[in-house]
Structure formats: C-alpha cells, structure tokens
C-alpha positions in Angstrom: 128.1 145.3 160.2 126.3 147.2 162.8 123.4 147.6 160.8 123.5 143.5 160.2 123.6 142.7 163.8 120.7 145.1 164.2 118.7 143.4 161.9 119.4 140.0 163.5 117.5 141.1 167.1 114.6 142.2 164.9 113.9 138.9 163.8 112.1 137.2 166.7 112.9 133.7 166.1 116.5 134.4 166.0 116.6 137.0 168.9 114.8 134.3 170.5 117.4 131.3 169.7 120.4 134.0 170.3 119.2 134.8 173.9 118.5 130.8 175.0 122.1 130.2 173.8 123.7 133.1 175.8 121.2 132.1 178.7 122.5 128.5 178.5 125.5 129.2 178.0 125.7 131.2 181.2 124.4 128.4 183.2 127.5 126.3 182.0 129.4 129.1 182.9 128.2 129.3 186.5 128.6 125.8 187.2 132.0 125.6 185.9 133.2 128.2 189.4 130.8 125.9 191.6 133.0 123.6 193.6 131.8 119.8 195.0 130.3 120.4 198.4 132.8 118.3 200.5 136.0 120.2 198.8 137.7 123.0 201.2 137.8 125.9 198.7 141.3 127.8 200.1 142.7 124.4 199.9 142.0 123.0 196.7 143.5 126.6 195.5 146.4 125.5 197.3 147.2 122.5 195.5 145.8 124.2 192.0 148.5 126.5 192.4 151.2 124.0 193.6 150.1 121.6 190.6 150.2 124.4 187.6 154.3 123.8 187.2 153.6 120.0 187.6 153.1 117.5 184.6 149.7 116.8 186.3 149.0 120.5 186.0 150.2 121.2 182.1 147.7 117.7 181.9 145.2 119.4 183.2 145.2 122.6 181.6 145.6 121.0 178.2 142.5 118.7 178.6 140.7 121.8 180.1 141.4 124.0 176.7 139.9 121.4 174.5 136.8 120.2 176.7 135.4 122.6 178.7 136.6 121.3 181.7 137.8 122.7 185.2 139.7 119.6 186.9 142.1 121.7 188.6 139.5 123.3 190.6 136.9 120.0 191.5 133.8 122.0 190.4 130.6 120.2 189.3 131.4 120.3 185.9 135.1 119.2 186.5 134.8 116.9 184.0 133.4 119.1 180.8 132.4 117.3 177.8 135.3 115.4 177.8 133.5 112.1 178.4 131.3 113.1 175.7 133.5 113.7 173.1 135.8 110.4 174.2 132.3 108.2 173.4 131.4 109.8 170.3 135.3 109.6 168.6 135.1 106.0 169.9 131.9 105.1 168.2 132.9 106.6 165.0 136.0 104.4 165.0 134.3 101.7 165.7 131.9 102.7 163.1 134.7 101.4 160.6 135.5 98.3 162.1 132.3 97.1 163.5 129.4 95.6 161.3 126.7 96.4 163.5 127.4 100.3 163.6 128.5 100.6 159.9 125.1 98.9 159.4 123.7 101.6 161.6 125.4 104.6 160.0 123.6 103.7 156.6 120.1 104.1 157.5 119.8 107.0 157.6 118.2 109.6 160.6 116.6 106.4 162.3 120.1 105.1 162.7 121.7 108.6 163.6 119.2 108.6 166.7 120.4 104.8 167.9 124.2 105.7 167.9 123.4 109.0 169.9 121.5 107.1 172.6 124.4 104.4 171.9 126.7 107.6 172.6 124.6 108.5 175.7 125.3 105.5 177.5 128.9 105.3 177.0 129.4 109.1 178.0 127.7 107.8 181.9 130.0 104.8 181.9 133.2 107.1 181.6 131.9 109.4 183.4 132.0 107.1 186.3 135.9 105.9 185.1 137.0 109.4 184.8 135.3 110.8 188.0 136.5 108.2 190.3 140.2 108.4 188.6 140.5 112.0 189.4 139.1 111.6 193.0 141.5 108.9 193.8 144.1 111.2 192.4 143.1 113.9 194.7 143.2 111.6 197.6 147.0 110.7 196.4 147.7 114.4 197.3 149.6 115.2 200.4 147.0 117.9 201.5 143.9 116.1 201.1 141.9 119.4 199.7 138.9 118.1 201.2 136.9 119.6 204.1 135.3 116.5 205.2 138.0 114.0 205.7 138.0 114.2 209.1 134.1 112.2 209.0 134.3 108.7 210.7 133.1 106.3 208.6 133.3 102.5 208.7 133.8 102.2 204.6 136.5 105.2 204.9 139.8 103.9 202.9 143.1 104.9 204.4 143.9 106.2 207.5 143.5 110.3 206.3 141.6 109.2 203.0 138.1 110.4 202.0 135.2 107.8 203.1 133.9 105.7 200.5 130.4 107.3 200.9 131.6 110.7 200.1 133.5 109.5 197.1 130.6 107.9 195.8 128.9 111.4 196.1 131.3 112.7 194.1 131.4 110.6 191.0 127.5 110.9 191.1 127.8 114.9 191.4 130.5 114.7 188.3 128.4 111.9 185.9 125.6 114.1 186.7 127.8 117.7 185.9 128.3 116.1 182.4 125.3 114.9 181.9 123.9 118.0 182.3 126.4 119.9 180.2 125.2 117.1 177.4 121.9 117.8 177.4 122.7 121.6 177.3 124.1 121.2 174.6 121.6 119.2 172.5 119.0 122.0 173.9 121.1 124.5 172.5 121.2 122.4 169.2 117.4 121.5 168.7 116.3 125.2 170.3 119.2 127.6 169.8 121.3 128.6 167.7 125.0 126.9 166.5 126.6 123.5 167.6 126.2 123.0 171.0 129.2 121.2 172.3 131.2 122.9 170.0 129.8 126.5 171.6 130.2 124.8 175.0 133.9 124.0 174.4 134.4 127.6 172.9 133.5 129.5 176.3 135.7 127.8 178.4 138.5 128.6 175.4 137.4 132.4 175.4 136.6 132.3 179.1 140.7 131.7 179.3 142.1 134.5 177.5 141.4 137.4 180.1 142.9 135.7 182.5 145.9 135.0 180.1 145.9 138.6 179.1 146.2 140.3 182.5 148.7 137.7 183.5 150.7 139.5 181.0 150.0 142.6 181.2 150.4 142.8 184.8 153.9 141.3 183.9 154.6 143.7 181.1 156.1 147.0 180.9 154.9 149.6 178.9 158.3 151.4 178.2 160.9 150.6 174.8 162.4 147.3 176.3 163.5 145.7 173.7 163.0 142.6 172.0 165.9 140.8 172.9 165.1 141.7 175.8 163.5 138.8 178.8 161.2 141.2 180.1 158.1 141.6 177.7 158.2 145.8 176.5 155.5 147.5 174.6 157.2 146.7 171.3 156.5 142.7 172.5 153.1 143.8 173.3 152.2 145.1 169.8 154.4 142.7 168.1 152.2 140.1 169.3 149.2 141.6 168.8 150.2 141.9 165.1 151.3 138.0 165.8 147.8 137.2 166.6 146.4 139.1 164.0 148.2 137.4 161.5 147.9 134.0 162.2 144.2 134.5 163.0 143.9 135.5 159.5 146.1 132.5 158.5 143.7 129.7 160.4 140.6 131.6 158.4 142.5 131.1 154.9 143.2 127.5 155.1 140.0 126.5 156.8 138.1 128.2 154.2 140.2 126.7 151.8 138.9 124.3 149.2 140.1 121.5 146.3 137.1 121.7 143.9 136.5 118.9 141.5 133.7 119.6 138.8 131.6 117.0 138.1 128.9 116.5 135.9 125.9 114.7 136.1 124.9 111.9 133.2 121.6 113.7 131.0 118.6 111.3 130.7 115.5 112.1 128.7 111.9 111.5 129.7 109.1 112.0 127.1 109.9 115.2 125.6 112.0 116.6 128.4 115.7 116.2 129.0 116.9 116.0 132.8 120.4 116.5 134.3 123.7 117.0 132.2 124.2 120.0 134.8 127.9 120.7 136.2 128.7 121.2 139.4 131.9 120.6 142.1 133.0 118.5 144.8 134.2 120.5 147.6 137.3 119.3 149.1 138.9 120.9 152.3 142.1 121.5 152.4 142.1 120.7 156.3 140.1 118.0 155.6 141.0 116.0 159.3 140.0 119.3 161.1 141.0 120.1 164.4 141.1 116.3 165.5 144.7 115.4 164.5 145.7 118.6 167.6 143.5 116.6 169.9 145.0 112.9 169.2 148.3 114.1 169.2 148.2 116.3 172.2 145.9 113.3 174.2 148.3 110.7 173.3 151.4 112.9 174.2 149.8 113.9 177.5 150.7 109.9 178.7 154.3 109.4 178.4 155.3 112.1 181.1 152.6 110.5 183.2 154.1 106.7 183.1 157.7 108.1 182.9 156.9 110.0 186.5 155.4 106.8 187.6 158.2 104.6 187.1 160.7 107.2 188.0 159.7 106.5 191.9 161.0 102.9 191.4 163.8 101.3 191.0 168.1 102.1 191.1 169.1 105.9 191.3 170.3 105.3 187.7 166.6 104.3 186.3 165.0 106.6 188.1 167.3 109.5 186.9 166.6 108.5 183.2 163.0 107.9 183.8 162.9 111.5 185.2 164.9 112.9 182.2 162.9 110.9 179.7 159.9 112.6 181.6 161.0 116.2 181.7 161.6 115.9 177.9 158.7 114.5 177.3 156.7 117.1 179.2 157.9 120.1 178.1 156.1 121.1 175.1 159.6 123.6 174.5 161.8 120.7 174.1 163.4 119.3 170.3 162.1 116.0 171.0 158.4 116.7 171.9 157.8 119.0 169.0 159.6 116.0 166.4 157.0 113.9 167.9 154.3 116.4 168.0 154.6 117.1 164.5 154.8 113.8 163.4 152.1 112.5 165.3 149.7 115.3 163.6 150.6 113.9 160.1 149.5 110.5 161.5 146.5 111.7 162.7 145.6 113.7 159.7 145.9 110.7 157.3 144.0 108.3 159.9 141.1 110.2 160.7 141.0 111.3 157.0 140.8 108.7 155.8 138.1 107.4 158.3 135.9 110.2 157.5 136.1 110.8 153.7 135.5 106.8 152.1 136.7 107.3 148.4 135.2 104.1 147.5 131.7 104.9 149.4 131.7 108.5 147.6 132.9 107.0 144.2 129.5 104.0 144.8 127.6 107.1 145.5 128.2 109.2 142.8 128.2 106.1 140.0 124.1 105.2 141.4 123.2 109.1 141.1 124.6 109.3 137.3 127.2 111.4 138.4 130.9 111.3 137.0 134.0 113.3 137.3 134.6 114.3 133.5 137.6 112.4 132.0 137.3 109.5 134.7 135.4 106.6 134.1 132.9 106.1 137.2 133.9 103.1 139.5 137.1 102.7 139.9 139.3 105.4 138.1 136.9 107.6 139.9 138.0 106.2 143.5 142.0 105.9 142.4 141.1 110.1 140.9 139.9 111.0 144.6 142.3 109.3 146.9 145.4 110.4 145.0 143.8 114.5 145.2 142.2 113.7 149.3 146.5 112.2 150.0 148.3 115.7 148.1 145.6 118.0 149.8 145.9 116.2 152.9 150.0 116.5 153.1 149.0 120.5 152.6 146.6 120.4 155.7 149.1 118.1 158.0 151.3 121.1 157.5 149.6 123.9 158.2 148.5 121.4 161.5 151.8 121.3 162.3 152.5 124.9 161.6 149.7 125.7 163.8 150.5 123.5 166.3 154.0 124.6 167.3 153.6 128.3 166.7 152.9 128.6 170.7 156.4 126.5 171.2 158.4 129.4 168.5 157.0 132.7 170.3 157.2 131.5 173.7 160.8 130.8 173.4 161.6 133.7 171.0 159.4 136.5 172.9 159.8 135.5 176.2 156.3 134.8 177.1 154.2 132.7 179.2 153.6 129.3 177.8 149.8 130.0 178.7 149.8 133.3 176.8 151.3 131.9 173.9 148.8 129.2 173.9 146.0 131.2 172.1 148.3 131.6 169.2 147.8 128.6 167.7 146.8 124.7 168.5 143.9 123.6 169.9 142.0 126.5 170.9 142.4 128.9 168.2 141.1 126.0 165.6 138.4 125.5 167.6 137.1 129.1 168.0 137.9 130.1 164.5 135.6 126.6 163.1 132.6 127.5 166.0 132.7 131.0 165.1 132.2 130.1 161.0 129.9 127.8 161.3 127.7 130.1 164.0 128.1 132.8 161.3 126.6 130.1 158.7 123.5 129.7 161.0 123.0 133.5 161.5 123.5 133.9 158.0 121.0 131.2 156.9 118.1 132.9 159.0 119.1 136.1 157.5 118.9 134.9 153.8 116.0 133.5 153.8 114.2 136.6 154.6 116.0 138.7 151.8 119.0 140.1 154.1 122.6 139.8 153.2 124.8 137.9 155.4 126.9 139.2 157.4 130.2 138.3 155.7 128.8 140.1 152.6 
C-alpha cells in the first residue's frame, strides 16, 4: 500500500489534482472557524454552548453533519452546501413531475449544463431564505450574540434588535459563503480530483470526530470499569473500537453489494461479419436509494420538535404540557417513538427516491432500442414487470440495512453509556457518507493508476 501511494505522487497530473484538492479543501476549512464581522465571538460561544442540549442545537448539529455547515457558530460559511444540495434534490423531483425538465434530462450534456445553471439560481434564492431565517432566529435569542447591536440606525427593528442594514450584510456574507463553497466544489470537480460537494461535506464529517474523540476520552477512564458500569472503562473503550470496526466493515459490504442480471445482447450480421450476441450484466445495488432515505428522514423529523416547542408557549397549562411532551419525544433521538418513526420513514424514503431514480420502464425502452434482452424475458414489458419485482425485493434488503444503520448510534448510546455525539459516527448519516466519498475517490485514484499499467490500490 505504501508502495501504491508512492507511485500516486510520481505521477504529476495526479500529484497535481491531489494537492489542488487538499489546497481547496483547506480554504473551506479556514472559512468554516471565520465568524461574520458584526458577531461578538465569546458571546456567540455563549449561546453555542447554552443551545447544544436544546432541540435547536441537536437541529443544528444534525444539519451540520450532513452539509458542511457551522450554524451554531455564525461563520461565513454557516450555511455549508446545504442550500445546494436542497436545490438540486428539488430539481430532480421535479424532474419527474415537470415536462419541461424531464424534457431537459433527455438531451443529453447540453441539458445537464441548463439544469446546473437552473440549480445555481435556486441555491442564491435559498441562500437568502435560509440566511435571513437563521439571523432572525439569532435575534430571537435573549443575549443578542452580536457586537454591534448597540449601532443607531433609523431601519433598526426592535428596541435591542440588530439594524436592518447589518442584517442585510449578513445574508449577503452567507449567499456569498455558499456560493463560494459551490464553486469550490465544481473546481475541485473539473480540476481535482473526487466529487466535490461530496469531499466538501466529508471534511466537516471527519473534521468532527477529534473533537468527539477527546470529549470521550477526557471523560473515560482507563482502569477495568466495567461494562455495566455508567462510567465509560477501558473495556468500553476497546469494545467500541471493535464496534466501529465492525460496522465499518458492514457499511463497505452492503454498499459494494450488487443484484446482477445477465443480459444478452440480440446478434445481427453485416456482410460477412456477425456483431453482438455478447453477455454481459446489469448491476443492481443493493442500497440502491443511497444515503438519501438517512437525509429525508432525519430532515423531516428535525420539524416536529420545532412546531411542538412553538405551540407549547400557547395556550392552557394542559396544551402546553402535552405539546411539551409530544416535543421532548419527538426530539430525542433515544426515545421508542422516534426510532418507530425513524425507521419507518427510511423505508418510505428508500422506495420513493428508488423508485425516482431507477425508471424500470425507461431502462426496459432502453435496452429493447439497443437489441438488448434479459434471457428468458421477452423485451418490453415482461422485461419492465422482471426489473421492478427484483429493484422492490433488493430494495426491502437495503431499507433494512438503512435502518440498521440508522439506529445503531440510538442502541450503543443507551447500552454503553456514551455521548450521543460519540455514538454518532457509528452509523447514520455520516459514516455512509464517508464510506461512499472514500470508494468513489479510491475509483478516481485508481482509474489514473490503470491506465498507466499500475494496480489499484484495492488490488
């Protein structure tokens, strides 16, 4: 292996698309610790910290782990790629539904460059939603954490609010943050190396676990504790490690996995030659939906505690006491009821988006113009009813290892004792996502290898 990852800084090109990815990399990672120029530093701290047991704070540190963003904090980049990825899963639903961008999706790379410059535009627009929501939310705060909110200002709102002209400095400085991180990551695309928002949203995952690790270390003990034990011993320590291992091991296996369906392409003869009659396979994943059913799920069950809290402040003692409870159920990712809901709402998601992505009838069309057939299946459709009932058993498989995956943090926080936060980067979100960046960075690498005679370097 060593040997491999010498070879890869002796080929120029790829030293040279390596470096410009570490080096843009570490620009996203400067500007994710630079905070807005009108936020008091110690304060904002303040609140951070008195907001991380809140349901705004698990909100926040749940949309920060799959978008690369630091909202807790107000930094330049607050914001991530979050409004980035919300435009492009919207276009690609509306892809299915809407004439004018299914029409789009089928001419090919001229088409591909109108929905990203569609995608462009919508990322600014909620940009400016998102920014202005969370600095309206900040305001909300008792201790405004904002250094200038002492200015005069004839447009200022409220009697200790921020004025209007500062606010409107910082939803340009946030648009502008993601933006940027955008177009860093379609330079990293067109003149690095790997997926660019994917890398992007990987850092921020990685850039998590140290802290997450010396959190528990500094509240671990290193003598024989025990594992019934609360406090977290050395036998918890390498029990989890050998957690982690495992179900590392276990994401790779299922992500890897595959459903293949031979095919076999019709033979036609011209002059004295014969042409096709080859066999080949269609690949199916077995985690077919990815790691979008987590983000749905997780997105959608971020709302309920936030509406429940909202309405708990109104009304009889009686409402608000059941709106609270509702809430606290709701928001705690260790209760019964949140992980029924969880878990059903990734086998919702795994069928919808699915389904969305991988059109049995577009694929059977497809195959049945290229002279290609599945062999026992007549092409048309007993070749579309053949793939849906295989993409709806494979797909039951994946929902449950989504599920498996998703409530593994849940079972070893409650059973180990741990931090919710530590137990976080044993499954969900973030482990899919740095697990499917990693292989398909590996894929890149690998391509530039073989095709100057090297191995790979998973060979």
């Amino acid at each position: 292996m060593l040997e491999k990852l010498r070879i890869c800084w002796t080929i120029p090109e790829l030293r040279r698309k390596i470096l410009l990815t570490l080096g843009l990399l570490a620009i996203y990672r400067i500007g994710w610790q630079i905070t807005m120029p009108f936020v008091d530093q110690e304060q904002i701290a303040e609140t951070a910290k008195n907001l991380a047991n809140g349901t705004f704070g698990s909100f926040f540190q749940k949309v920060s782990m799959f978008s690369g963003s630091n909202l807790s904090q107000a930094t330049i980049f607050g914001l991530g790629i979050m409004p980035y990825i919300s435009a492009s899963i919207i276009l690609q639903l509306m892809g299915t539904v809407y004439k004018p961008l299914e029409d789009l999706k089928k001419e090919g790379e001229a088409g591909r460059k109108k929905i990203n410059e569609y995608t462009r535009y919508l990322t600014v627009v909620l940009c400016v939603i998102q920014s202005y929501l969370f600095l309206r939310y900040m305001l909300m705060q008792p201790n405004i954490p904002f250094a200038q909110n002492q200015i005069a200002d004839s447009f200022e709102i409220g009697s200790n609010g921020l004025p209007l002209s500062w606010q409107i400095t910082g939803v340009f400085i946030m648009t502008c943050g993601s933006v940027f991180l955008m177009w860093l990551g379609e330079q990293i695309d067109e003149y690095g190396i790997g997926n660019g928002i994917s890398l992007l949203i990987m850092a921020g995952i990685v850039a998590m676990m140290p802290g997450a690790l010396i959190n528990l270390l500094r509240n671990a003990s290193f003598g024989l504790q025990g594992l019934g034990s609360s406090a977290v011993g050395l036998e918890k320590i390498i029990l989890l490690a050998l957690i982690f291992v495992g179900v590392v091991v276990g994401v790779v296996f299922i992500t890897l996995g595959q459903r293949r369906i031979p095919t076999q392409s019709a033979k036609h003869v011209r002059g004295r030659r014969v042409y096709g009659g080859t066999r080949q396979y269609m690949p199916l994943r077995v985690n077919q939906a990815g790691v979008m059913p987590i983000i749905f799920a997780q997105s959608l069950l971020m709302v309920p505690p936030l509406i429940f809290n909202f309405l708990k402040g109104s009304g009889e003692s009686t409402f608000q006491g059941i709106m609270g409870d509702i809430a606290e159920v709701m928001g705690s990712p260790t209760s019964m009821a949140y992980t029924l809901v969880y878990i059903g709402m990734i086998y919702f998601f795994c069928y919808f988006w699915t389904a969305i992505t991988f059109n049995t009838k577009e694929i059977s069309d497809n195959m049945k113009d290229n002279g290609t057939f599945i062999p026992g299946y007549r092409p048309g459709r007993r070749t579309e009813d053949y793939l849906e009932n295989v993409i709806e058993r494979i797909t039951y498989v994946g929902a449950a290892f989504l599920a498996l995956i998703a409530v593994v943090p849940t079972i070893i926080s409650e059973l180990m004792g741990v931090d919710y936060m530590v137990s976080s980067f044993y499954g969900g979100t973030g482990l899919l996502i740095a697990v499917s960046v990693a292989f398909d960075l590996v894929q890149k690498i690998d391509s530039h290898l073989v095709m100057r005679n090297y191995t790979g370097l998973l060979e």
